[in-house]
C-alpha positions as CSV (number, residue, x, y, z in Angstrom):
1,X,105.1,102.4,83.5
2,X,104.3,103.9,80.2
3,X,106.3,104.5,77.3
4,X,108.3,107.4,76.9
5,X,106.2,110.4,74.9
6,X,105.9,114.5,73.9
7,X,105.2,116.0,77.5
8,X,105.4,119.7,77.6
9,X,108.0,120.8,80.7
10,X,107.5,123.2,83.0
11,X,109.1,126.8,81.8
12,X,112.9,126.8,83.8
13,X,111.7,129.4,86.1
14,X,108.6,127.4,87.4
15,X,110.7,124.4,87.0
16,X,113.1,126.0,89.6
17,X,110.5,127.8,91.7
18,X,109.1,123.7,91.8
19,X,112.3,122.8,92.7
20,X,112.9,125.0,96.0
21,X,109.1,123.8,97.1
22,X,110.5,120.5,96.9
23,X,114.0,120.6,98.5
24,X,112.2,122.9,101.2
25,X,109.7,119.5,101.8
26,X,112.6,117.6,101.3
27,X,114.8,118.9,104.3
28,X,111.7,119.4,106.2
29,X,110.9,115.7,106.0
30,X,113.9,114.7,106.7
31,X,114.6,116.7,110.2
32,X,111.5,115.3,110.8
33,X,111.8,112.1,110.7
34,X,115.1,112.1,112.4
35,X,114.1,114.4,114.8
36,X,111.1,112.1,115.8
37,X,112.9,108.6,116.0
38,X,115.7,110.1,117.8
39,X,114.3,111.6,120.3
40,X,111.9,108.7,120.9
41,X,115.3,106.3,121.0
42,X,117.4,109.2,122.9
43,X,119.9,109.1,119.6
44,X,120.0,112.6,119.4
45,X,121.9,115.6,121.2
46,X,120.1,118.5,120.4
47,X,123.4,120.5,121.2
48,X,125.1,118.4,118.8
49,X,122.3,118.5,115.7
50,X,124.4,119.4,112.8
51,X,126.0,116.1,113.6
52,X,123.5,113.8,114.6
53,X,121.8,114.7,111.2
54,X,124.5,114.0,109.4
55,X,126.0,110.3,108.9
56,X,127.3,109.9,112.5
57,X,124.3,107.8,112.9
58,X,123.5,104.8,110.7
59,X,120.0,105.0,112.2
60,X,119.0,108.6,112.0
61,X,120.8,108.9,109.1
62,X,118.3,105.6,106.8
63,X,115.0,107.5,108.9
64,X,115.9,110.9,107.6
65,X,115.9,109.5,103.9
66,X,112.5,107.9,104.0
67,X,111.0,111.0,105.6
68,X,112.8,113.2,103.0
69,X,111.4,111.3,100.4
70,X,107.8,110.6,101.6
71,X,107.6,114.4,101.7
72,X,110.0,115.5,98.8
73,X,108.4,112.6,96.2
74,X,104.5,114.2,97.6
75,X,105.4,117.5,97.3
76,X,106.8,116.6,93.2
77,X,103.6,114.5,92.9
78,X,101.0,116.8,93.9
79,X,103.0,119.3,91.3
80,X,102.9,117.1,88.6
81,X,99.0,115.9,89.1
82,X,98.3,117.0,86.0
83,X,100.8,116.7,83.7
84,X,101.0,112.7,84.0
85,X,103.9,112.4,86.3
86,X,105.0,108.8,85.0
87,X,105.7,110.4,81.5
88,X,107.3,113.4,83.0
89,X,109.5,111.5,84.7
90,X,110.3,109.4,82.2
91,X,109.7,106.6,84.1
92,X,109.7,104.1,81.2
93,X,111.7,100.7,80.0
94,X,115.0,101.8,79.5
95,X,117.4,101.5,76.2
96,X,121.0,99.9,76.6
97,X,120.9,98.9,80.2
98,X,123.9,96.2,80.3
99,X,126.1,98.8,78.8
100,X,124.5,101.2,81.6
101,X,125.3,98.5,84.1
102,X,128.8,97.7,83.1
103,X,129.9,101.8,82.4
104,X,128.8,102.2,86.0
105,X,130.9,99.0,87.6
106,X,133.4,100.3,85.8
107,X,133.4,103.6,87.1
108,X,133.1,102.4,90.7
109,X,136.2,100.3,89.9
110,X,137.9,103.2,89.0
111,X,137.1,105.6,92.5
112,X,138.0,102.7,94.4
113,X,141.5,102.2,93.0
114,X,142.2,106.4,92.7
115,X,140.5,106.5,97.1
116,X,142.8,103.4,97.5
117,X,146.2,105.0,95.9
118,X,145.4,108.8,97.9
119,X,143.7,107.8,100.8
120,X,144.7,104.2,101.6
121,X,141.3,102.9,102.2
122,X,138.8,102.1,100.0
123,X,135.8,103.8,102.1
124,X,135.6,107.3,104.0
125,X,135.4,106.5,107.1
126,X,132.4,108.1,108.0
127,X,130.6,104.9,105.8
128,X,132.0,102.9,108.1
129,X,130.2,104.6,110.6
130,X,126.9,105.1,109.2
131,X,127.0,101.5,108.8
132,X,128.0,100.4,112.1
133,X,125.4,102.3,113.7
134,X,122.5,101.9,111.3
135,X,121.2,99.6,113.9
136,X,118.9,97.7,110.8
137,X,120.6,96.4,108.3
138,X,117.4,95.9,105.9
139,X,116.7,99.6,106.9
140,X,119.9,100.9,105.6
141,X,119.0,98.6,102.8
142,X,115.8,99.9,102.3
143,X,117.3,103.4,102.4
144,X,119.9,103.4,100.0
145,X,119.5,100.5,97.7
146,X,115.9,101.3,97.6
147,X,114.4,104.3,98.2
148,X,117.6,107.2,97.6
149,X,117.6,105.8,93.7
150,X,114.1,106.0,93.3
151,X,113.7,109.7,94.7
152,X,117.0,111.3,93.7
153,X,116.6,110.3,90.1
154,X,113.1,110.9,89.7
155,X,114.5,114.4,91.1
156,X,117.5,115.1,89.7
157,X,116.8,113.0,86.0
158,X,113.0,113.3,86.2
159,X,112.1,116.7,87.2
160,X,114.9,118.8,86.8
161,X,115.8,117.8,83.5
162,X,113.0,118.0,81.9
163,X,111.8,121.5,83.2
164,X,115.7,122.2,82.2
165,X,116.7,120.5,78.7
166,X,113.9,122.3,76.7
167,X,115.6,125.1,77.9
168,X,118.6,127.5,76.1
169,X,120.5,124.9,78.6
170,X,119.8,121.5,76.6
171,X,121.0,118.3,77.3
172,X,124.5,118.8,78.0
173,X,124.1,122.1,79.9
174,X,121.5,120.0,81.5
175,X,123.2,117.3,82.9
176,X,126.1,119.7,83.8
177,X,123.8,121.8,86.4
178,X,121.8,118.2,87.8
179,X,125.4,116.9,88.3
180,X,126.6,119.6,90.1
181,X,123.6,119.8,92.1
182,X,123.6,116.3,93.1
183,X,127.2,116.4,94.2
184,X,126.4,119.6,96.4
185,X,123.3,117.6,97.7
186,X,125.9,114.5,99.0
187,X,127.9,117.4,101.5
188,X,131.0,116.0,99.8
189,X,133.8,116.5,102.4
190,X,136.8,116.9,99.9
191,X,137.7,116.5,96.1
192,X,137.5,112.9,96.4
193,X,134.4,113.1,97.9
194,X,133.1,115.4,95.4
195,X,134.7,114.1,92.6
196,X,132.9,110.5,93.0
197,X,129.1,111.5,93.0
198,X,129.8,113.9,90.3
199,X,131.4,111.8,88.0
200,X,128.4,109.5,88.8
201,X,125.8,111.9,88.4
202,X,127.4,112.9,85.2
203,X,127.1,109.1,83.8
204,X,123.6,108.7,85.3
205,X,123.1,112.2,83.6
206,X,124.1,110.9,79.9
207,X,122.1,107.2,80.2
208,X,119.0,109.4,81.4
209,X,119.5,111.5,77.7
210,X,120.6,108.4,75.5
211,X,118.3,106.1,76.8
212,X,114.8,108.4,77.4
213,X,114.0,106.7,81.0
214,X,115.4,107.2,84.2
215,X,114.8,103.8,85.1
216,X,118.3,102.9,83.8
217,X,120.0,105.3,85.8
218,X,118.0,104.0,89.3
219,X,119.2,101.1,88.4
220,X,122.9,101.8,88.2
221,X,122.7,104.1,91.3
222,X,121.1,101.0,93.6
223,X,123.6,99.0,92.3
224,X,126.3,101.4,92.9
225,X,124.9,102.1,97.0
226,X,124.7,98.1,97.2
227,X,128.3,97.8,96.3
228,X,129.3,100.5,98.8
229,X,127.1,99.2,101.6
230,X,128.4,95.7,100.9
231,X,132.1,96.6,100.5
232,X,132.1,98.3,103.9
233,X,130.2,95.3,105.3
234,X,133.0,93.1,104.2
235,X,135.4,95.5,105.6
236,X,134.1,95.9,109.1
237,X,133.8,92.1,109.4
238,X,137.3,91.3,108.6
């Protein structure tokens, strides 16, 4: 890593035209992958696709991430050859990371008590799912703990905002479109659903300004998977 400096963005229309190139990669990767391993295993209706490559299968579903970003993070990479891709990315030692670390338990705390009080559960029960059919447990690990935070906030807090905050946008217009992207990017399922990863995306949004790295805000977001992955864990065993 290298500490955070001037870079010069990419102007908002090639940032977005880079953008597209990459989510295209991105979905391609991921059907891909899916589409490889589950056919191999026979985990995969092709009559029922839209559901299979969904969460309906823990398997498919840690497999799809990998490929999506093995060809998502290449596709941003060869993009960024030149302009030194760890500074763009801001990819650097982060400022105020244990209050980074707390705001974000904290906010967890929070969705789970409001899903607890509307829903009666704690978890959608599609995580439940996903989990008891990831088959791996170190895979799903691998998959969200490790390799979502690293991708989506390189993404979402590494590319997009800086091709977006030297725009008319700036940082708070900034971290308003990311945030909506990112939720629309989860499939949220209802206002709960939405309202979690965009309140998330918001915070990861503001550490990502306030503390010039990203590294922060992977961080927070592998701690906030590990806590889902282990709270449905604990739920499924009991």
């Amino acid at each position: 890593m290298v500490p955070p400096g001037e870079v010069t963005p990419l102007s908002p229309g090639r940032t977005i035209g880079a953008m597209l190139l990459i989510v295209l990669a991105t979905v391609l990767g991921r059907l891909a992958a899916m589409l490889a391993v589950g056919l191999a295993l026979g985990r995969i209706d092709l009559g029922a696709l839209a559901e299979t490559t969904g969460r309906a299968d823990g398997l498919l579903f840690s497999v799809g991430i990998l490929g999506a970003a093995a060809t998502g993070g290449a596709t941003m990479w060869a993009i960024l050859r030149r302009h030194e891709p760890s500074r763009y990315l801001a990819l650097a030692l982060p400022r105020g990371l244990a209050l980074a670390v707390l705001t974000s338990l904290a906010l967890v705390a929070l969705f789970d008590a409001a899903r607890w009080f509307t829903t009666g559960a704690l978890m959608p029960a599609v995580w439940a799912q996903t989990y008891a059919s990831a088959g791996s447990l170190p895979l799903l690990l691998l998959a969200l703990v490790v390799v979502a935070p690293i991708f989506e906030e390189t993404l979402f807090r590494g590319f997009l905002f800086r091709g977006l905050a030297a725009s008319r946008l700036g940082p708070a217009g900034t971290i308003a479109v990311t945030s909506l992207l990112f939720t629309l990017a989860h499939g949220p399922e209802d206002l709960l659903d939405a309202l979690d990863p965009l309140a998330a995306a918001i915070l990861l949004g503001i550490i990502r300004h306030r503390s010039g790295s990203i590294t922060a805000g992977i961080l927070v977001h592998a701690l906030g998977n590990l806590q889902a992955i282990v709270m449905v864990g604990l739920m499924s065993a009991s």
